[in-house]
C-alpha positions as CSV (number, residue, x, y, z in Angstrom):
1,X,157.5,45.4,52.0
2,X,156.7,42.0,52.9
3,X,153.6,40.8,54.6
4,X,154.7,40.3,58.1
5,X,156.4,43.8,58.4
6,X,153.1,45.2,57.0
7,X,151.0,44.0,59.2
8,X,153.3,45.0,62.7
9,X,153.0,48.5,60.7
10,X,148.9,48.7,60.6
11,X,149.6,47.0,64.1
12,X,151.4,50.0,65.2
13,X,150.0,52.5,63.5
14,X,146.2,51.1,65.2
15,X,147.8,51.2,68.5
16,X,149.4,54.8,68.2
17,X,145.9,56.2,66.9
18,X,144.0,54.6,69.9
19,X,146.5,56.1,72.3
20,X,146.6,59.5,70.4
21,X,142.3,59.6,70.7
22,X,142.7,58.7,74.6
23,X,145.5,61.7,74.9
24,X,143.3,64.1,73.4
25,X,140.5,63.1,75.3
26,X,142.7,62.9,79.0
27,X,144.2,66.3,77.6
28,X,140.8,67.5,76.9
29,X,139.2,66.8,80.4
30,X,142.1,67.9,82.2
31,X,141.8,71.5,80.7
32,X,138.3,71.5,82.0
33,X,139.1,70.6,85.4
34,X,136.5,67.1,84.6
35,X,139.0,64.9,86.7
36,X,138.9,67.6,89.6
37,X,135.2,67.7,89.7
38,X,134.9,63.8,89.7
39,X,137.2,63.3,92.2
40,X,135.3,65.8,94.3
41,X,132.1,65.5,94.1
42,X,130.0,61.9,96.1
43,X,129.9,58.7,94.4
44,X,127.0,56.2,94.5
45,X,129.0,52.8,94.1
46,X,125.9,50.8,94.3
47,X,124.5,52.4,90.9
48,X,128.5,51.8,89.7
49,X,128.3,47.9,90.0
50,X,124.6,48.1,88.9
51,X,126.6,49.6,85.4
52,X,129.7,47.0,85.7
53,X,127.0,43.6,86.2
54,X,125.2,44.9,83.3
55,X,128.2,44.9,81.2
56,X,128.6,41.6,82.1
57,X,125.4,40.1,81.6
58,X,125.5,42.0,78.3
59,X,128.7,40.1,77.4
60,X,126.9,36.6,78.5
61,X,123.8,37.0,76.7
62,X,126.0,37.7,73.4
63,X,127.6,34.9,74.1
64,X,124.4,32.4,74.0
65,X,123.0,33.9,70.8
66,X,126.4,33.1,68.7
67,X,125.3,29.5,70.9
68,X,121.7,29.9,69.2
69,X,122.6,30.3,66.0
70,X,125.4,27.6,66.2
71,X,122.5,24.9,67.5
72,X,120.0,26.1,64.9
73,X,122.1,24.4,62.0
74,X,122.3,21.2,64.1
75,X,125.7,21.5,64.9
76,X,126.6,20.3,68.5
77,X,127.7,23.3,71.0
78,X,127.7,23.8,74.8
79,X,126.5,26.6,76.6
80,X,130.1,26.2,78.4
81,X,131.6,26.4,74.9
82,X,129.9,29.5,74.1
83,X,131.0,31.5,77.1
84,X,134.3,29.9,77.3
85,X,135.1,30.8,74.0
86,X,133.4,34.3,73.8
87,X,135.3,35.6,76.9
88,X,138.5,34.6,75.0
89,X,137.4,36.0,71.8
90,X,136.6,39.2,74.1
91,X,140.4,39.3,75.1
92,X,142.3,38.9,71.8
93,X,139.7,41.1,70.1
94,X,141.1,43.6,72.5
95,X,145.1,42.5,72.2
96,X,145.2,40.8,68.9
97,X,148.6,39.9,68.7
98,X,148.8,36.6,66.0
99,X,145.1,36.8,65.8
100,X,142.9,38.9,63.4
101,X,140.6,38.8,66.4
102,X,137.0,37.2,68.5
103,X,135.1,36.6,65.3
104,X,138.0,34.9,64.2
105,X,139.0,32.9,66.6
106,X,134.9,31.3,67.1
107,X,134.7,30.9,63.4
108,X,138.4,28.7,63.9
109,X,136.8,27.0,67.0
110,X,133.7,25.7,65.8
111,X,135.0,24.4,62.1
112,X,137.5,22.8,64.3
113,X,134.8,20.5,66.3
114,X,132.7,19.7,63.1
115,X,135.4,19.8,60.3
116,X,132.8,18.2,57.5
117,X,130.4,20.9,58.5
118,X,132.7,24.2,58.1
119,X,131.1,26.6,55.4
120,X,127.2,26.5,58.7
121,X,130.2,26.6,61.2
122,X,131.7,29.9,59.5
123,X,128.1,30.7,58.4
124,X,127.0,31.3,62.6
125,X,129.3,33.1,63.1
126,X,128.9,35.7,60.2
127,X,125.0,35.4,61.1
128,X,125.6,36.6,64.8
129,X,127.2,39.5,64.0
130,X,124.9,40.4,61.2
131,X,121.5,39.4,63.8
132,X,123.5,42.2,66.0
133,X,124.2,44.8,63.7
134,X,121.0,44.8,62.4
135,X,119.5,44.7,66.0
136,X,121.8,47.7,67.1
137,X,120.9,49.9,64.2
138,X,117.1,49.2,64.1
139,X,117.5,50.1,67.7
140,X,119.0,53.5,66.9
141,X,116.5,54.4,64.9
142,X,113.3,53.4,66.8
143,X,115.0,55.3,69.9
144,X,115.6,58.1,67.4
145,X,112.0,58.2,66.0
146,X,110.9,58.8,69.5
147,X,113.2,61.4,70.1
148,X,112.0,64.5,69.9
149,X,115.2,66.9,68.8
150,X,113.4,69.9,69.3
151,X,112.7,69.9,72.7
152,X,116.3,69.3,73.5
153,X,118.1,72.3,75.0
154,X,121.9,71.8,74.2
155,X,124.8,74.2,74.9
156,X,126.1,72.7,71.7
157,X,123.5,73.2,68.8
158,X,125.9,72.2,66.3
159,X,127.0,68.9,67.5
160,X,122.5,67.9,68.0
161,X,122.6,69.3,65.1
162,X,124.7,66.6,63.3
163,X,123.8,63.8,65.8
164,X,120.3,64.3,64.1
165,X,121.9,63.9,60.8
166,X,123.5,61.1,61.4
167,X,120.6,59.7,62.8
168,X,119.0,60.1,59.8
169,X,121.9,57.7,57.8
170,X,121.5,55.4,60.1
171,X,117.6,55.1,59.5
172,X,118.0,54.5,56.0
173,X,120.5,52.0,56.7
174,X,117.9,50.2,58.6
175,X,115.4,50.5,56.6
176,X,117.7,49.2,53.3
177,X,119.0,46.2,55.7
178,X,115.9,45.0,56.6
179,X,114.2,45.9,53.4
180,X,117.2,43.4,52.2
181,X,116.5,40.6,54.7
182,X,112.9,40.1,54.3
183,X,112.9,40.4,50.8
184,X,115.4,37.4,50.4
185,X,113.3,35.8,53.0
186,X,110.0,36.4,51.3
187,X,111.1,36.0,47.8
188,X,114.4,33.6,48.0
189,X,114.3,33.7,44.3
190,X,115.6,37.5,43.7
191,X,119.0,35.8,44.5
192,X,118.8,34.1,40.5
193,X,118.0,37.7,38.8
194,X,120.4,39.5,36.5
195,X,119.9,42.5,38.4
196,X,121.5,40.8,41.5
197,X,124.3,39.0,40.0
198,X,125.3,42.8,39.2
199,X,124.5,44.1,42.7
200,X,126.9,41.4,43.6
201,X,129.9,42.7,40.7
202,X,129.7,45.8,42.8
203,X,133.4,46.8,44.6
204,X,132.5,46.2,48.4
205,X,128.6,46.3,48.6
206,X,128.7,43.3,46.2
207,X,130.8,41.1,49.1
208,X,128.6,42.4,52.1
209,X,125.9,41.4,49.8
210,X,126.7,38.0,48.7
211,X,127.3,37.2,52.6
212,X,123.9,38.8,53.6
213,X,122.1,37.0,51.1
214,X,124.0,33.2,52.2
215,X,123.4,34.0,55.8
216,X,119.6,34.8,55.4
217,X,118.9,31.7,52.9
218,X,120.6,29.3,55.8
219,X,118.7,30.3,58.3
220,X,115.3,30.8,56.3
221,X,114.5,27.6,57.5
222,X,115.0,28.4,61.3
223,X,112.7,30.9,62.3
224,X,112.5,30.0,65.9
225,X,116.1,30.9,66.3
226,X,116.1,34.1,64.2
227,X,113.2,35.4,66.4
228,X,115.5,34.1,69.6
229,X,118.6,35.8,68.6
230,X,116.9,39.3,67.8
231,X,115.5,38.9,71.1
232,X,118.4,38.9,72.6
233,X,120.2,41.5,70.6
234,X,117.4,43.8,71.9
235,X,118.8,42.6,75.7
236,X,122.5,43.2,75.2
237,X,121.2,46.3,73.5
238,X,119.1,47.5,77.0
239,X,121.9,46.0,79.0
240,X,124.7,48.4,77.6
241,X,121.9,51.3,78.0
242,X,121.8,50.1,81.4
243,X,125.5,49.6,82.0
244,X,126.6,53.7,80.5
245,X,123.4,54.7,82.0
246,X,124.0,53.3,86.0
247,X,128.0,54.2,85.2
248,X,126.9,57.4,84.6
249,X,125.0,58.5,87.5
250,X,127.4,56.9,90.1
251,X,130.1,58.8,89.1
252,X,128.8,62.2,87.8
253,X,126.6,64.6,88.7
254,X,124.9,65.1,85.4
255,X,123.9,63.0,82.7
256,X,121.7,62.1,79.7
257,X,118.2,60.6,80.5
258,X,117.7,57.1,80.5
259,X,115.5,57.2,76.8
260,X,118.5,59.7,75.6
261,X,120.7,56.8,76.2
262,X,118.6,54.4,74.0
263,X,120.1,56.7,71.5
264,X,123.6,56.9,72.6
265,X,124.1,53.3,73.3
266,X,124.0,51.8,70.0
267,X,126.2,54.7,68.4
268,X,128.7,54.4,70.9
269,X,128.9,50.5,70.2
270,X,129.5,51.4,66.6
271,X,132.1,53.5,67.3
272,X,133.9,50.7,69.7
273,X,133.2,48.0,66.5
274,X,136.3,50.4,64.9
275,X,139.4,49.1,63.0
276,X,140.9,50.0,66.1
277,X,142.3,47.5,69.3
278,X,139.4,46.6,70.6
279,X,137.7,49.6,69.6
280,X,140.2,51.6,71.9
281,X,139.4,55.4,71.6
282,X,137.1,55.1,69.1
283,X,133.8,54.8,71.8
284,X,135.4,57.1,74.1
285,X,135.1,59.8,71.9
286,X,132.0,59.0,70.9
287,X,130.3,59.0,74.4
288,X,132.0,62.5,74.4
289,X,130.7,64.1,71.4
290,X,127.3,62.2,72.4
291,X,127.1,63.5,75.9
292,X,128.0,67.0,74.5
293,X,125.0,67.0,72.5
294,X,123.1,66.7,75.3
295,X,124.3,69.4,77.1
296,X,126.4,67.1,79.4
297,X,130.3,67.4,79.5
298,X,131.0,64.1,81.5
299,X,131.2,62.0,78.5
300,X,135.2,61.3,79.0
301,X,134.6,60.3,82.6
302,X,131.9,58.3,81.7
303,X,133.9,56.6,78.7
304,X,136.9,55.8,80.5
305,X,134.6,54.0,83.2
306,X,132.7,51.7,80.6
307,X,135.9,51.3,78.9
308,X,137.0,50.0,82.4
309,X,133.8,47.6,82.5
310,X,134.7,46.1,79.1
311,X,138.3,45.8,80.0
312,X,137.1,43.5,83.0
313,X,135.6,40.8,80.4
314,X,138.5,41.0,78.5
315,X,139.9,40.1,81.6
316,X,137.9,36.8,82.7
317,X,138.5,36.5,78.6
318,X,142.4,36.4,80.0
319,X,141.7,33.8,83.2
320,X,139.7,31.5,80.4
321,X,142.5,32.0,78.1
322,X,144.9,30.6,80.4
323,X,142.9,27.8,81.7
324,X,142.1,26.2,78.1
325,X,145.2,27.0,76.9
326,X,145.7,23.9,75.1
327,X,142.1,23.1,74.0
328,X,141.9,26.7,72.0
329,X,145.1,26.8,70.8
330,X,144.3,23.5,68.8
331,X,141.0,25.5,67.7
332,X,143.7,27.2,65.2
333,X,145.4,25.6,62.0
334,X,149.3,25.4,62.7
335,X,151.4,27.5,60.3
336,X,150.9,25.6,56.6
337,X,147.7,24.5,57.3
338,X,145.5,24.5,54.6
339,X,142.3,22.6,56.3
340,X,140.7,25.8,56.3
341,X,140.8,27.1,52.8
């Protein structure tokens, strides 16, 4: 099997499995009347696009950190650039057809401005993603350590049950992240040991590693922007809260508390960072098992309406897309290209 068939085959099957989660889910809520209910009961649209402009905003502010840690290695970038360019990434990390998707496609932009400058180019990019990982989790678990699971009265105990479990993974992850982080920050020479070079031989871990540990020793010397760009991981973290929270109550009757959505948020994001298009399904049925351990059964309803939300930056991704045609598709080395290897 060639390469080209194999990848319209993990195309395919990607595609199938998002739809198959979204039938299940659809399937799901129609059984239980859900659609019925919402279409029923009022709806407070003011709330609704209070939700939609915080998905927005959340988008935007993303945007300018990739910006911040682009300027903090001296390369030039515009705030246009950054939004431009992250609304398209938005769109073909949702479609993806020719391209492996947004990360992509801003690593391909930026190397393509400042060609002698490639590895920091590649390097910001990498860096934003980890500053936001690290954010969301560490976010997780401070909402989680101020969560008091026993005074939760669920209809489903066993689904709080293993919400607080996985809670619990996701605290150590935190903890072994940052533990990682500051101690190549405070002591940049643990990257020379033996016992590195064979955390580094390990199958996986040993990659993620190696990346970490470049990322944090190039921006070692930039503080100022580090401290900038969790600060605004922490606002498209509250942002999203705000966006499922404000979706929620507009269109549904019942729903989580605000601090239980500190909580829900960041999982939820994981779940939409899937192998999946765009995450398609995967957050979806998250926000339903989530809900659900909250004794709330309008997770699908709310799902499909944030989905809708992130769907329309995909679409300004589209209108961006087809104004700059041109200028991104030079962004991308033709077919031979090796300027990039």
């Amino acid at each position: 099997m060639n390469d080209s068939i194999k990848r319209n085959l993990i195309t395919v099957i990607k595609f199938s499995l998002s739809i198959g989660i979204l039938w299940y889910l659809f399937t799901t809520a129609q059984k239980d009347d859900q659609f019925e209910k919402f279409l029923s009961q009022p709806k407070h649209w003011g709330w609704v696009g209070v939700g939609f402009v915080s998905c927005i905003l959340a988008n935007l502010i993303s945007f300018l950190r990739w910006r911040v840690m682009v300027r903090a290695l001296g390369l030039p970038f515009t705030y246009f650039d950054a939004i431009r360019i992250g609304f398209i990434g938005s769109f073909f990390g949702l479609f993806a057809f020719g391209i492996i998707g947004s990360d992509t496609l801003r690593a391909f932009y930026v190397t393509r401005q400042v060609k002698d400058r490639m590895p920091e180019a590649i390097c910001s990019v990498v860096a934003d993603r980890i500053v936001g990982l690290i954010t969301m989790f560490s976010f997780a678990s401070v909402a989680f350590l101020l969560l008091d699971f026993e005074d939760i009265a669920t209809a489903h105990p066993g689904k709080l049950q293993t919400l607080n479990y996985a809670c619990r993974v996701v605290l150590g992850v935190t903890v072994l992240c940052l533990a990682g982080v500051f101690s190549v920050i405070l002591a940049p020479q643990l990257a020379r040991t033996k016992t590195f070079d064979w955390l580094l031989r390990l199958p996986r871990i040993g990659n993620l590693l190696k990346k970490l540990s470049d990322v944090v020793l190039t921006y070692r010397r930039q503080p100022q922007a580090v401290l900038s760009a969790v600060g605004m991981s922490l606002l498209v973290n509250l942002c999203f809260v705000t966006s499922i929270y404000f979706l929620a109550i507009g269109l549904t009757n019942s729903a989580p508390s605000f601090r239980d959505h500190l909580l829900i948020e960041p999982i939820c994001m994981v779940a939409n960072a899937a192998p999946l298009p765009g995450g398609l399904g995967g957050m979806e049925l998250a926000l339903k098992f989530l809900y659900e351990a909250f004794s709330c059964e309008t997770g699908v309803i709310v799902g499909f309406a944030f989905r809708f939300s992130l769907l329309c930056v995909s679409a300004l991704g589209a209108i961006f897309w087809f104004l700059n045609r041109k200028k991104v598709t030079s962004a991308y080395p033709a077919e031979g290209d090796d300027s990039l290897a």
